[in-house]
N, C-alpha and C positions, 0 to 999 in steps of 0.2 A: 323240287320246290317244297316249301316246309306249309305242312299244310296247318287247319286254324285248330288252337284247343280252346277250350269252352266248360267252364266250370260251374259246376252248382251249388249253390250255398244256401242254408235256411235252418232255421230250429227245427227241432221235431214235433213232426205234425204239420208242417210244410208242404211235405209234398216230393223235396228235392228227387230223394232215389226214384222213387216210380217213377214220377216225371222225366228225368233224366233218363231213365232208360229207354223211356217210350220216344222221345225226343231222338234219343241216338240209333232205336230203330228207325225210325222215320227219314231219317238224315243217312241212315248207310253209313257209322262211322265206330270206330274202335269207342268202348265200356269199359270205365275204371270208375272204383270205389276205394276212399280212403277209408280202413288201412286195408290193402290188397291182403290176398288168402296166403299169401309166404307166411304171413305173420299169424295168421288163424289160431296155429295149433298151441300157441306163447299166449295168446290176448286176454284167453280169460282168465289167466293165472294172474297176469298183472292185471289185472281188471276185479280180481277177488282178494289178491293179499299185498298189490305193492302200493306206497305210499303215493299221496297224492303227486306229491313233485314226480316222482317215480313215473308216475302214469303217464303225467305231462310229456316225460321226453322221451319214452319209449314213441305216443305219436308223432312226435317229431320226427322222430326216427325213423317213423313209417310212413311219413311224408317225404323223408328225400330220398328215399328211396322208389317213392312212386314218381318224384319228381325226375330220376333217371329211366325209370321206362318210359315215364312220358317223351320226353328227348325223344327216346329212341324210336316211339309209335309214332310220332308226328311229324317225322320224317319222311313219310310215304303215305297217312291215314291221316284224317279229321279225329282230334279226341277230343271225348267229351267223361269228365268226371263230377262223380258225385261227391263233395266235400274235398276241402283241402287243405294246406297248411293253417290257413285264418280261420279255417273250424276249431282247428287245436288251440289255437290262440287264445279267438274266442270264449270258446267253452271254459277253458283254464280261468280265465283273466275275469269271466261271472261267479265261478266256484270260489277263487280264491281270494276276490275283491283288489287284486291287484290290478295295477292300469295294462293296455298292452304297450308300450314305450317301455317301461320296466319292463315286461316280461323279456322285449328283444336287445335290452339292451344288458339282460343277464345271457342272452343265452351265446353258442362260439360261434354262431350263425347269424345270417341274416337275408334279408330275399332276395339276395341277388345269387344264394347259394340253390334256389326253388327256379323251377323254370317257369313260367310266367304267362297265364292264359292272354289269350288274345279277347278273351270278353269272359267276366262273372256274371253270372244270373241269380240274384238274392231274389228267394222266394220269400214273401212275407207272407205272415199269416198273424190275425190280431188273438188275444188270449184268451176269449172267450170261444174262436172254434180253433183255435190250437187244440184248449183240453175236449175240444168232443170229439174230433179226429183221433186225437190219443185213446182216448176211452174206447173209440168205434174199434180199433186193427188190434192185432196178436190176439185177441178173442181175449180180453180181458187180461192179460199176461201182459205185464210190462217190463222192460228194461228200470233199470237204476237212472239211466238218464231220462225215460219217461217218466218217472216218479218223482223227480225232483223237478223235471216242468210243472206236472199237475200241484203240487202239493205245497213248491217252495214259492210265495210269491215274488220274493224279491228276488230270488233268482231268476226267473224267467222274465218277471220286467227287465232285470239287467243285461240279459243274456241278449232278449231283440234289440232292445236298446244301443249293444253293443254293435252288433250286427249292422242296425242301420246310420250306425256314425263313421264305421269303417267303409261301407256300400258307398255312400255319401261322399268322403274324400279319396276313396281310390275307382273313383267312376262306372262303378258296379252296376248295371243295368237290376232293377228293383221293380218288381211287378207284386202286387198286391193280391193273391188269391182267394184273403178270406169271402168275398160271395162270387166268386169264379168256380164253373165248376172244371173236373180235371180236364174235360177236352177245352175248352177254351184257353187255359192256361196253356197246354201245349201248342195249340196256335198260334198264340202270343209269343210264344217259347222262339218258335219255327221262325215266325214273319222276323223277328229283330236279330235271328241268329243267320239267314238270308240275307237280310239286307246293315250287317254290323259295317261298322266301319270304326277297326279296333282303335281304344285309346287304353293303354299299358300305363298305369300307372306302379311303382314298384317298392314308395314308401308311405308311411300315416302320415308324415310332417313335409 
């Protein structure tokens, strides 16, 4: 019997990875992170010299690819991942003020090529403790994509914004953690991941 996958999505400074993990301890269930460690030792070379579109479908890339181990785990295991093809989407579609309709209808794919969790959990987090969660973790060391939350505003308004238009029409269960602290969010996480009763939606329109 194909057991349930369960996906987590959120900006950074969200919460999702921790969260997610602690959650899939909790739960007893197979841990994946987009983009899996195949791809590790390529990431940051594209991530330091390849072009933006470049960057874009490498994760892509590294999405269907995790979207075939997932197949293959949730076969016999509950999975639970932290990020996933709509991150890549996402994040593209704030960076480069393109809609996501355009983006899928450039690309030779489309989700019915991505296997398809049986519930998303969009962590939201509002902008004002987005940036102090950022600021708080890697000890003051940040990513390029922590940099451009903190710094760029109209990217990060776009970025949640996008996040919770897509949550919205593809029935993403959405929990708001900005004054949640992490154990009550993983409660909340638990109680709706127990009692889900999945609805797959599989397009934006």
């Amino acid at each position: 019997m194909v057991k349930k996958f369960i996906v987590f999505e959120g900006v950074d400074g969200s919460g999702k990875s921790e969260i997610s993990k602690i959650v899939s301890d909790m739960l007893d269930t197979d841990y994946l992170e987009s983009p899996t460690l195949e791809f590790k030792s390529i990431r940051k070379y594209i991530d330091d010299y390849s072009s933006p579109i470049g960057r874009f479908l490498f994760y892509m890339t590294t999405n269907l690819d995790l979207s075939r181990i997932i197949e293959e785990k949730v076969k016999y295991r509950d999975v639970i991942c932290a990020r996933y093809y709509y991150s890549t989407l996402i994040g593209y579609s704030a960076r480069s003020g393109k809609s996501l309709n355009y983006l899928m209808k450039k690309l030779p794919t489309s989700n019915k090529d991505f296997y398809q969790a049986d519930l998303t959990i969009l962590l939201y987090v509002n902008r004002n403790e987005q940036k102090n969660r950022i600021n708080k973790r890697n000890n003051g060391v940040n990513s390029g994509s922590d940099e451009r939350c903190l710094y760029d505003e109209n990217y990060g308004k776009d970025l949640a914004k996008k996040y919770l238009m897509v949550a919205k029409k593809l029935n993403w269960l959405i929990i708001d953690t900005s004054n949640m602290t992490m154990d009550e969010v993983v409660k909340e996480c638990i109680l709706n991941i127990k009692a889900m009763n999945p609805v797959i939606a599989t397009e934006l329109n």
